[in-house]
N, C-alpha and C positions, 0 to 999 in steps of 0.2 A: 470501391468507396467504403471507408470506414464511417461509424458512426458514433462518435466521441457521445460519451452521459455527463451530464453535467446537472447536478441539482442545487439548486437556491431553496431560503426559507422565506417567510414572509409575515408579519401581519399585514390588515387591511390599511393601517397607517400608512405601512413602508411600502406600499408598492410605488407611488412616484416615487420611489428613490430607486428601489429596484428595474424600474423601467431604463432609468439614465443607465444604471449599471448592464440592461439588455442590449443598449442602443451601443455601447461601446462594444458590446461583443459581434454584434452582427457587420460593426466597420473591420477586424482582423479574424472573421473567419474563412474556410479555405471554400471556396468552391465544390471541391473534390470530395468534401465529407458533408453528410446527414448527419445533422447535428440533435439529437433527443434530449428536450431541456424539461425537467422536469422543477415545480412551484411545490416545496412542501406549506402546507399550509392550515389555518383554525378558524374562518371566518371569512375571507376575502369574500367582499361583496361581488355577485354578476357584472356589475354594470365597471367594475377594477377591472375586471380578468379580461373584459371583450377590450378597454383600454388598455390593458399590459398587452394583450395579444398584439396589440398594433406596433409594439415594440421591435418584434416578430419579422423575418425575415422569410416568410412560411415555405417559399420552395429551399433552402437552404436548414432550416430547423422545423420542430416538431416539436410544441411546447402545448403539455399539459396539465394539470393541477392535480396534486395528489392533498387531497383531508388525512391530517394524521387523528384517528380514530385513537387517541389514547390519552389517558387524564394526566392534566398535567401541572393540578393544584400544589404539589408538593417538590416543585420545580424554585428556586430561592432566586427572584433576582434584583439588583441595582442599580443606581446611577441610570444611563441610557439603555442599558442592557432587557430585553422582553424575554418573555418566554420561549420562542418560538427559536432564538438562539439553541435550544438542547436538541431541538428537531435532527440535527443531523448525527443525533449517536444512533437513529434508528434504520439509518441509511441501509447499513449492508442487509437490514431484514428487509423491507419493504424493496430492495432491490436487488434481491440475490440471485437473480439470474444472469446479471451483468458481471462479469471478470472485474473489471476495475469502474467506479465510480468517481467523478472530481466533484467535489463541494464546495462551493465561493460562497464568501458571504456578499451582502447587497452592497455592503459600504465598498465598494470597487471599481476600479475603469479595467480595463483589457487594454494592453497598447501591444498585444502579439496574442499569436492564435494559442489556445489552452490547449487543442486537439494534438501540441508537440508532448504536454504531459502525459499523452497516451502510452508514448514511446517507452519510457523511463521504463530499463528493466526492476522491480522492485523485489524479485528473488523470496524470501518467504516474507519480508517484512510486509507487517498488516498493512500499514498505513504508513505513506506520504505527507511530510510537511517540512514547510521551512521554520527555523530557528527565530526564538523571539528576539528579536535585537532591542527591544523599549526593555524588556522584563528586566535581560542582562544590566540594565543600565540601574533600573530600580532595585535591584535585590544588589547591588553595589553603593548604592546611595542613600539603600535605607535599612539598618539590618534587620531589623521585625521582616522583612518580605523576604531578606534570604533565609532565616529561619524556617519562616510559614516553606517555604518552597521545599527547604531539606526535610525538617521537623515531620510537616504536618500532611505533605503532599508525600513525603518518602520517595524522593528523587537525591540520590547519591550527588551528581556532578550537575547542577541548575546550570550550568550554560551549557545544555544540551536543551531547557524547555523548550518547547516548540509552541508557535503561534498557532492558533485552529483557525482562521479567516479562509485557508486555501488548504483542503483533504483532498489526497486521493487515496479510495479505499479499494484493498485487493481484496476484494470476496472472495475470492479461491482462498486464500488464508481463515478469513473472520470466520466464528460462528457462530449460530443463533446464543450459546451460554453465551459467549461474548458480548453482545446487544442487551442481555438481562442484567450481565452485571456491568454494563456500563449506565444503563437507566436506573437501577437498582441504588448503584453509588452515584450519580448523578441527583436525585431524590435524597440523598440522606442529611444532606443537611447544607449548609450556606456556603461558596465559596467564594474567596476571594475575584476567581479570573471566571468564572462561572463555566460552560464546557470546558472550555480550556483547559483549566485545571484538571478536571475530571480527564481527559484525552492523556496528558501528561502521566495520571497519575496511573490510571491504567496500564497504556501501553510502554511508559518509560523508555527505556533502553531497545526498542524493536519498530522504529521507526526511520524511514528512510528519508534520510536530508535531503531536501529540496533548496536549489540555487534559491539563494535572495532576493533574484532580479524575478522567481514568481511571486515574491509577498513582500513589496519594497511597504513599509511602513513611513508613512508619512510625520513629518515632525510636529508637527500641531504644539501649541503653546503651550500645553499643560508639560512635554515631556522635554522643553527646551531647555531648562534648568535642572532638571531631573535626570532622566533617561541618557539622555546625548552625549552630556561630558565625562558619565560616567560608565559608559559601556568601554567592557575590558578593548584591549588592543583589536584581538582575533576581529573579537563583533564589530566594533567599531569601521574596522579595515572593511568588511563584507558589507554592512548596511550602506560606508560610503559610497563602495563601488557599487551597489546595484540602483544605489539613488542618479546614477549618470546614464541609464537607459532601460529603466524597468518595464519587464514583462506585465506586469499585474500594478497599479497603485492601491494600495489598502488604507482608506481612513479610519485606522481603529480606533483613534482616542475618542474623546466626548465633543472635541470642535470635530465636529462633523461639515465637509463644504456646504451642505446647503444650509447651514445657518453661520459658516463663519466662513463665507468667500476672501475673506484674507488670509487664510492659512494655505502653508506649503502645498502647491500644487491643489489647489481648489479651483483655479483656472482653469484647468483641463479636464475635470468633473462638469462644469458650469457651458462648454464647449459642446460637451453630448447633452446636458439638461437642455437646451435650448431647441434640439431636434425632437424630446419627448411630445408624448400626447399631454400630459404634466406642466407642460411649462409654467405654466400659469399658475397654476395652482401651490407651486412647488413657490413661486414670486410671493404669492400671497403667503404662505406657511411663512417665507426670509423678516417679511414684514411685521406679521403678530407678533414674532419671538424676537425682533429686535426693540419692537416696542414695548413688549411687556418685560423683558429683563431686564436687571441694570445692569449691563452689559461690561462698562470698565471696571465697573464696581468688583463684579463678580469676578471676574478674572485676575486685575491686581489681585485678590485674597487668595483665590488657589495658588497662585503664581510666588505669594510672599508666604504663606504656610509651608508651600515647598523648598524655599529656601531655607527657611528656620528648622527643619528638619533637617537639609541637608548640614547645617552649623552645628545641629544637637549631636549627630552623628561623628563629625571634622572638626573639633573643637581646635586641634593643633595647626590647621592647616590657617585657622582667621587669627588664631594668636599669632602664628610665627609674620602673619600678613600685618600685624599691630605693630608688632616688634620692629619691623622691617621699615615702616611708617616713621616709625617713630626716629630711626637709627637717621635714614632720609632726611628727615627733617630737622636735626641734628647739624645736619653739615651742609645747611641750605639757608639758604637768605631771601628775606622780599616774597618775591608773588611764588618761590617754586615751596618755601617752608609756609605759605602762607595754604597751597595746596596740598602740602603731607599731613598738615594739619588738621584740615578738613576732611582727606582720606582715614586716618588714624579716627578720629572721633565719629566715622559713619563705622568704620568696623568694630568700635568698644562700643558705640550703642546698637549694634547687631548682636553683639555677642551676649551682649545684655536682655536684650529681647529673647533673642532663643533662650536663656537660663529662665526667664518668667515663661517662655510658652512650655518649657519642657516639664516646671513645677505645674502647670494647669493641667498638660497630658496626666500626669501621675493622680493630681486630683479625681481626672473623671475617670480613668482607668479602677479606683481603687473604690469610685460609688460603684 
């Protein structure tokens, strides 16, 4: 009987969501192994931990809470993103007696047993992870990110960045200077992808590629316009196939399922939430935050910012699309010129737009 390690992080916020995320792993785990789950954590109340434990499988796992005893004011973070996200660069100290360690984040289902990552011979490389297929997409779509990526992060070939949602760490390899200067540069100052970057930036090129079908990235709305159509061939080709029977689901973006059950594969998140000790609770959170947000509001604006960016970048790709309009309607008559018409004048008042948002970027760029 082996006994697969697996650690999650947590605030006290997130443990219903992390609890959904337990429930899905205790439906694909093996019989045959003791499974040692361990909760890094900064606060989780009592009265969470005895309701996550019910999550818990207990003849099957062995799930404890580890306190990370370490300050973590000078930690930089954004958007949806906590602090408790950097918790797992301290992995291979606080658990150096384990050969290999696996790291999920909470935004997760399991739809196959983790304990086959065991297997994976990983030869000297430190660490385990799949490839980002949203990044590729973005550091194509918008070039400030493939800069920030080459520039600033000092990564030679950016469609090697790796996603941080799914680690496994060879602690035969890592070592304690390792964990200092990954906290060390982790603390130094603000980053874009937050550990993420920091993982990337570190271990670059000595990472061992993990199939796609462990960290299938879900599409979520933000990266629909962005990310998708513009991830190169390679990424493209791989994110599609592993989205037709993925080992892991990963909701990285900011529509997270339990507040936007209409996003890709939020169904089958919502499937295991319904077994939690949570349910309810998790119902009542869906409620406040569709009531207090303006919910279409807010999404057309990300949705149409991200367009205009992606036009500020493609300027030739909406002219030649004007042109085209234009030529069409030309050699058309009645209802089909009456349509090229209508197409032509949404794309010269697009392009127009993007030229006024792109003078606003440079204004507030340059306060």
């Amino acid at each position: 009987m082996s006994s697969p390690f697996i650690v999650f992080s947590s605030s006290d916020f997130y443990v219903p969501y992390l609890s959904v995320c337990l429930t899905s792993l205790m439906a694909k785990i093996s019989k045959n192994n003791k499974y040692e789950i361990r909760v890094l954590e900064n606060g989780i109340a009592d009265s969470h931990k005895v309701r996550l434990s019910q999550s818990i499988d207990n003849d099957a796992c062995n799930l404890e809470f580890v306190s990370l005893n370490r300050p973590c004011d000078k930690f930089q973070c954004h958007h949806h993103v906590s602090k408790e996200t950097f918790f797992k660069i301290y992995i291979p100290e606080l658990f150096k007696n384990e050969e290999k360690v696996l790291f999920c984040d909470g935004d997760i289902i399991f739809e196959d047993d983790p304990a086959k990552l065991f297997d994976i011979d990983m030869g000297n490389k430190p660490l385990a992870a799949g490839l980002c297929h949203h990044w590729n997409g973005l550091i194509h779509f918008h070039k400030p990110f493939y800069d920030y990526t080459v520039r600033d992060l000092g990564i030679e070939n950016p469609n090697l960045y790796i996603q941080g949602g799914i680690l496994l760490f060879n602690n035969r390899v890592i070592q304690r200077a390792d964990v200092d200067s990954l906290s060390d540069l982790a603390q130094s100052r603000r980053f874009h992808n937050h550990d993420q970057d920091v993982l990337n930036m570190y271990f670059k090129n000595k990472v061992h590629i993990l199939s796609s079908v462990w960290n299938y990235e879900t599409i979520q709305a933000g990266f629909q316009r962005t990310s998708v159509p513009c991830m190169d061939m390679k990424h493209k080709s791989e994110w599609e196939e592993a989205s037709k029977k993925p080992k892991i689901i990963h909701y990285s973006g900011r529509e997270k399922p339990w507040f936007y059950p209409e996003e890709d594969k939020a169904h089958i998140w919502w499937e295991y939430a319904r077994h939690t000790p949570f349910y309810e609770e998790i119902i009542a959170r869906l409620i406040d935050f569709r009531l207090s947000t303006k919910l279409p509001h807010v999404v057309k604006r990300d949705v149409q910012q991200m367009r205009l960016l992606y036009v500020i970048e493609h300027p030739m790709i909406l002219r030649f699309r004007k042109w085209r309009y234009a030529v069409r309607k030309s050699f058309s008559s009645g209802e089909k010129r009456k349509k090229y018409q209508q197409k032509y004048d949404a794309t010269k008042n697009l392009l127009n737009e993007a030229r006024r948002f792109k003078r606003a970027l440079s204004r507030v760029s340059s306060t």
